[in-house]
C-alpha positions as CSV (number, residue, x, y, z in Angstrom):
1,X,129.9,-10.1,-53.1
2,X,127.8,-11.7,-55.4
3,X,129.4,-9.0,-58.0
4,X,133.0,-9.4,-57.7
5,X,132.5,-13.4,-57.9
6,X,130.9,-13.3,-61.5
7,X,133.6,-10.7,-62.4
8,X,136.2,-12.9,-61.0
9,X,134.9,-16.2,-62.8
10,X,134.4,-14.0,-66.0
11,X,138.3,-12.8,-65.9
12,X,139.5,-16.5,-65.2
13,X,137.5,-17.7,-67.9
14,X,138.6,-14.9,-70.4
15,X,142.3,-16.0,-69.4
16,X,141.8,-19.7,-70.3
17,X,140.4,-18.6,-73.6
18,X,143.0,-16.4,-74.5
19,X,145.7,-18.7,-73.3
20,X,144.5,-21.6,-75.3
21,X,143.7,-19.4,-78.2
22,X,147.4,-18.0,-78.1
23,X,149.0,-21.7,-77.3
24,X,147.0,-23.0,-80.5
25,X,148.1,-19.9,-82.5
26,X,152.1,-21.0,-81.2
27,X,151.8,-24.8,-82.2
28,X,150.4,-23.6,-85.5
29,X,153.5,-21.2,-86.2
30,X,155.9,-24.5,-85.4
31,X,158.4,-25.6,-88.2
32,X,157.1,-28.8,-88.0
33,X,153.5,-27.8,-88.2
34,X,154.5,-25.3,-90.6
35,X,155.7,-27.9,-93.3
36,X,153.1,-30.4,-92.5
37,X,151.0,-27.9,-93.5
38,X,152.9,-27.1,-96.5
39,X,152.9,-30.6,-97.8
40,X,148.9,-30.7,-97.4
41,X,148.4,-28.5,-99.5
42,X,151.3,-29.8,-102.1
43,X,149.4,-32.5,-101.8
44,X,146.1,-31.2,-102.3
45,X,147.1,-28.9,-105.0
46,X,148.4,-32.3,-107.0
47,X,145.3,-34.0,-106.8
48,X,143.7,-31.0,-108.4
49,X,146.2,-30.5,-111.2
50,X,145.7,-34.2,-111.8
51,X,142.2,-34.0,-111.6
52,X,141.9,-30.9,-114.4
53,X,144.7,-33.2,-116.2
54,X,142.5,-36.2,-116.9
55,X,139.4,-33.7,-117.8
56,X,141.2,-32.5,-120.3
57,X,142.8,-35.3,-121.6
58,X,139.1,-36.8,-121.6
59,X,137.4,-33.6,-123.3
60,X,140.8,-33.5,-125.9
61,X,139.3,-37.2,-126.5
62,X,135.7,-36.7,-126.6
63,X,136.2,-33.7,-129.1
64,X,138.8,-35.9,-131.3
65,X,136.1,-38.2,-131.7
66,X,133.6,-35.2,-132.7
67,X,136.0,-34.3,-135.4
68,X,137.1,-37.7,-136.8
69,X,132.9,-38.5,-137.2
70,X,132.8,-34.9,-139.1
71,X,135.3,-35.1,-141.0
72,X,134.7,-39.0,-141.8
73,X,138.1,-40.3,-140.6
74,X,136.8,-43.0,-138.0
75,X,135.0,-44.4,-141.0
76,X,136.9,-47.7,-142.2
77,X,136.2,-48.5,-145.6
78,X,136.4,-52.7,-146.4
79,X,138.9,-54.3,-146.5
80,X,138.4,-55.5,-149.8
81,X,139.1,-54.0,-152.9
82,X,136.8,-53.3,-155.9
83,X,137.6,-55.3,-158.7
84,X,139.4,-53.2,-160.9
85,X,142.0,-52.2,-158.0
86,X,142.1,-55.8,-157.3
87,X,143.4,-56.7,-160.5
88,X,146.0,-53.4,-160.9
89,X,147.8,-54.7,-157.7
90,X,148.1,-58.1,-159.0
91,X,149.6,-57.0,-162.5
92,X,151.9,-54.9,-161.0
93,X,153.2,-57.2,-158.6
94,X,153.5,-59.7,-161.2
95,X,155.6,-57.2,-164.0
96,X,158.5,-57.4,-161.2
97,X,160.5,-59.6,-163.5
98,X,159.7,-57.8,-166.9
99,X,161.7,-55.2,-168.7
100,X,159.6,-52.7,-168.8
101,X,157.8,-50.9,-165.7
102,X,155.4,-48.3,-166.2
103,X,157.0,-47.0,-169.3
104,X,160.9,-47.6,-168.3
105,X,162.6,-49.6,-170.1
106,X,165.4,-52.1,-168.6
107,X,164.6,-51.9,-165.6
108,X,166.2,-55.8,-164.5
109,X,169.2,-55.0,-163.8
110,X,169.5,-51.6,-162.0
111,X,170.6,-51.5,-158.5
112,X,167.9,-48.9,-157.8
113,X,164.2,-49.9,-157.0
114,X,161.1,-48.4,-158.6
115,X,158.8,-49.6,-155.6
116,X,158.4,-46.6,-153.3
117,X,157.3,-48.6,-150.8
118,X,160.0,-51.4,-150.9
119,X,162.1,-49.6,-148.1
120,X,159.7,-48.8,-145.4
């Protein structure tokens, strides 16, 4: 007797198990749960592609800086001009209104400008 009780309880309890294992499987396999699902792991899959985003954005950084130290291009020289630079921008800005520029003659009354940089 003692026998076919554990047997009995043994069977029962194997039936629960399956059954819940089987209901569980079935709520899983839902639309709903299905697209919940699905947007977890949209989600998930964006916080990692903005994650890797942002490392590389801060290595592309990191290794800009590496180049503009080796190359010298983050150095800024002074403001200030040596002297004899100083002096060449004055002179030319003052020979606007004379007739000769830089070996052209008559240069007072074209229409077209010999300062390159006049436009921009």
């Amino acid at each position: 007797m003692f026998r076919r009780t554990f047997w009995f309880t043994a069977g029962a309890a194997a039936g629960v198990w399956a059954t819940t294992k089987v209901n569980r499987k079935l709520k899983k396999l839902t639309p709903e749960s299905l697209a919940a699902q699905a947007a977890n792991k949209a989600i998930e899959t964006g916080h990692r592609l903005k994650d890797f985003a942002l490392d590389v954005r801060d290595g592309m950084v990191e290794r800009e800086s590496e180049l503009g130290e080796a190359l010298g291009l983050n150095h800024h020289p002074d403001a200030e001009l040596p002297a004899q630079r100083r002096f060449a921008v004055i002179e030319n800005h003052s020979d606007k209104n004379t007739k000769s520029v830089k070996g052209i003659e008559n240069t007072e009354n074209t229409k077209f400008s010999y300062n390159r940089n006049e436009d921009h």
